[in-house]
N, C-alpha and C positions, 0 to 999 in steps of 0.2 A: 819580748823585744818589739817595737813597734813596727811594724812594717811598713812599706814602699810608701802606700796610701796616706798612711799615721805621721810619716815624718814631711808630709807633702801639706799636710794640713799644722803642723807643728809650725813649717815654714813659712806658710800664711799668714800663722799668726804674730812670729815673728814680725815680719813685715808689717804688720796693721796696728801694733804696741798702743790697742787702747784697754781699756780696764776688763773688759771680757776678753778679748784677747789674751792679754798676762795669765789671766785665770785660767783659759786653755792650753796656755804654753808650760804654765808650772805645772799643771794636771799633767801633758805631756813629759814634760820632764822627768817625775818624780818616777813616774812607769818608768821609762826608761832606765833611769836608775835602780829601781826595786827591782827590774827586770835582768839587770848586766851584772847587780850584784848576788843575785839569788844565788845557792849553789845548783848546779848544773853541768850536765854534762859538756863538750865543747861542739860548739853550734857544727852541723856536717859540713858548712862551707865557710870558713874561716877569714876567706878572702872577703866576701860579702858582709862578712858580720862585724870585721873593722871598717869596709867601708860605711855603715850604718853606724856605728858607734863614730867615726870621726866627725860625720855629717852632724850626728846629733851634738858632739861637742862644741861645735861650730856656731852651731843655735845656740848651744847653751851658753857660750861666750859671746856672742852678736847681743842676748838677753842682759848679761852682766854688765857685759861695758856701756849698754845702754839704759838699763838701769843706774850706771855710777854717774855717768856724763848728767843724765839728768835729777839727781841729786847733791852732785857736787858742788855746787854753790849753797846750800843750807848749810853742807858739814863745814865749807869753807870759815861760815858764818858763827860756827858752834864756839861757844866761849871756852876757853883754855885753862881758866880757873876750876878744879871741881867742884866746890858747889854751885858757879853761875852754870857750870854744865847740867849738876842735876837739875837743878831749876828749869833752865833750858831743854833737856830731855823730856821731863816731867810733861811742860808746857805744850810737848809737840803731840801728847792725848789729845787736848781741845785743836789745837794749831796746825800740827803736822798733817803731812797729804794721808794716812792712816787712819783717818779717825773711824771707831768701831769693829778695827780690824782684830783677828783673836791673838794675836799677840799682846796687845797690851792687858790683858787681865790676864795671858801668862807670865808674865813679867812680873806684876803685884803678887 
């Protein structure tokens, strides 16, 4: 579970939402998660350990909705027909704010 330090620096990066940042917030995140859902015993101070778990929810939702805000106008954009969509999808390899990210060759 990240500690005092960890979600101080989680929150920084929150705040700074540029491309290494993200990369340090997802990094953070995903600990976080691999960490709360490990099995385990229940933390000695419980009161503590929801507060760090909300905190951290908090970020993780600040991350989402600002993620969707600034995407929200491409999907707006995204054609409604399915195959201009795949077309459209397809395209967003060369196009899309993604390009050479490891998603798209999981994808294919």
């Amino acid at each position: 579970m990240p500690d005092g330090n960890a979600l101080g620096r989680f929150k920084a990066a929150a705040r700074a939402r540029g491309p290494n940042s993200d990369h340090a917030l997802q990094a953070g995140l995903a600990q976080w998660n691999r960490a709360r859902l490990a099995l385990q015993t229940p933390d000695h101070d419980l009161c503590a350990a929801l507060a760090r778990d909300e905190e951290m929810r908090r970020v993780e939702l600040d991350f989402i909705e600002t993620s969707r805000a600034a995407q929200s106008a491409r999907a707006r954009d995204a054609p409604r027909q399915a195959g201009a969509f795949v077309a459209w999808f397809e395209a967003l390899k060369e196009s899309g704010p993604g390009q050479g990210d490891a998603l798209f060759p999981w994808l294919w």
